[in-house]
Structure formats: C-alpha cells, structure tokens
C-alpha positions, 0 to 999 in steps of 0.5 A: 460915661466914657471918657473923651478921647484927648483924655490921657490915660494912666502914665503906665499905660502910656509908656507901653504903648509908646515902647510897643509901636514907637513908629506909629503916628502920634495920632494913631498912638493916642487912638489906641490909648483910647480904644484900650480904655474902652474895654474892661479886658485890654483883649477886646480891643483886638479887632479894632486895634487891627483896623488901626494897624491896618490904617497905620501900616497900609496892610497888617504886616507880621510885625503890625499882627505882632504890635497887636498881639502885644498891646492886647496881652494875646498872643499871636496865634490867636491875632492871627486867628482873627486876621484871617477868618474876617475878609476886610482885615488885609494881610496883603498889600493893598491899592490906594482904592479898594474895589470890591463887587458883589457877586452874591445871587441878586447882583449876580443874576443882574450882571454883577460878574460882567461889572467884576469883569469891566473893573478887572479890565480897566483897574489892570488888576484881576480879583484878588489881585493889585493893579502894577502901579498900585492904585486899585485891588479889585476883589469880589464879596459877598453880600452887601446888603443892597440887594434892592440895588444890585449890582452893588459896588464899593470904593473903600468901603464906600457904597455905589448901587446899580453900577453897569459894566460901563460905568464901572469902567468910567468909575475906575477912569475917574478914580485915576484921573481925578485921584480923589483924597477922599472917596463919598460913596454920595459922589459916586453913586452921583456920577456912576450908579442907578438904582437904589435900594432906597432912597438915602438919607442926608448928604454925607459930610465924610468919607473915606481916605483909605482901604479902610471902613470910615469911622472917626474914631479910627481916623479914618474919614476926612473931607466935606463933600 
C-alpha cells in the first residue's frame, strides 16, 4: 500500500532533498519526498519530478533540469534528453495561460488553422511564442484527442471543443479581463465551445492554475467551480 502523502520519509532522505532544491517551496519540497517514495528506483520519478520543476520555476530552467538530475541520481544529459523530446515540458518561459490549438487533420479540415490565427491575433503572440506582457503563449499541437469536436482548443491543459475563430478571440478577451486563478475547461467550453465529442460527465470541482496538467499530487489544481 502506498503511503500517504504527509507521511515522512526517512531523515536521510529528507535532509538531501532539502540541501538540493533548498528554494523550493515547502509544499513542493514535501511533494517530491512523495513522488520519490513511490518508485523502487529514485529514476522513475524524473518525469514527474519535472512537472514539479516546471510548476515551481515557471519554466524548466538549466539549474531546475539540473535539481532533477540530482534528486534522481541521472545525469543531466539524460534529463535533458526527456525534457526535450515530450512537447508539454517547457524549456522556455511561458504565460500565465498556455493556449494551444490543434492543427491535426479533423480540426484542420474544420478551421483549426483560422482558430490558431484568431488567437495569434488577439493573445498578441504568434505560435510558438509569448504575448509581451506575458499572459499568453500560444502554440500549436497535435492531436487532442477530440476528433468528434474539432477544432479542439486548450487553456492549460483545460479542453474546449468546437471553438470558432470568433469565440477563440472572445476566449482570449475573457482570459484578460476576467484574469481567472483557475481555468475549468467546463466553464469555458460553457461560454466558448460547440460542439463535443461526447457528452461529459459530472461537473468538475478543479482546475487548473498553471501552464501545467492538473492533477493533485502535483499541486497543481485548485477552485471549485
């Protein structure tokens, strides 16, 4: 059985990972005690040690790759070589809210390029790139998985299906003026999707509060929407 996460682990263990990433928060300090506890081999736990790199630092800094490297016995080299193979680990500064469309061939043929091209425009930032006050970086992906509701958009990992051009540029007006702590891809699709590939499932209670996937072991979740 797994232990519970405010189990501590052995005093060893704790005093390392306090003198290898002494700046990061308490919390963050405590989740990596967990997420190393979980695996038989310490390098297990790189990739998502890395998503609470990302979450800590904003981005995955050289020095956050580095902390990783360390707490998981690799050596950079090898941290580097997962960082930049998967897409959704960030080695560039990123926005407060991540915007990515996809551009794969069902929200192609159905106008996933001229959404990409509404969000460019209105977020200020081409794909690929960082809006000058730093609140959106647009990108495109591909595939979703929501074929059934092309074109596909998401906020930080948070899923809107059938998006327009029009309501892509409303989302990104909203995003601005409504500043949201926490984005639920419920609310959004609410206010600016169509259609779905299906419908879902119970209203979801959290969110997202970063350019990072929500999931509560990383910390990354919060609100009740």
């Amino acid at each position: 059985m797994t232990r519970p996460m405010t189990q501590p682990m052995t005093q060893g263990t704790t005093v390392a990972i306090d003198k290898i990433v002494p700046g990061w928060s308490a919390p963050n300090r405590e989740r990596a005690r967990w997420l190393l506890e979980r695996y038989p081999q310490r390098r297990s736990a790189l990739m998502p040690l890395l998503y609470l790199a990302q979450l800590e630092h904003g981005h995955l800094t050289d020095e956050a790759q580095r902390q990783v490297a360390e707490l998981t016995g690799l050596t950079a080299a090898q941290v580097l070589a997962v960082s930049s193979f998967y897409t959704m680990y960030k080695r560039d500064h990123v926005g407060r809210y991540l915007i990515s469309v996809c551009t794969s061939i069902s929200c192609y043929l159905l106008g996933g390029d001229d959404v990409l091209e509404a969000v460019e425009i209105q977020a200020g930032a081409h794909d690929g790139e960082t809006s000058p006050d730093g609140l959106f970086t647009v990108e495109h992906v591909e595939c979703l998985g929501a074929c059934g509701g092309a074109p596909a958009v998401q906020v930080n990992y948070e899923m809107i299906e059938g998006v327009r051009p029009e309501k892509a540029r409303g989302l990104c007006d909203w995003l601005r003026t409504a500043s949201p702590q926490v984005v639920f891809g419920d609310e959004m699709q609410a206010l600016f999707g169509g259609q779905r590939s299906f419908d879902w499932g119970p209203s979801e209670t959290e969110g997202a509060i970063a350019p990072v996937p929500a999931f509560g072991p990383y910390g990354s979740v919060g609100g009740s929407s």
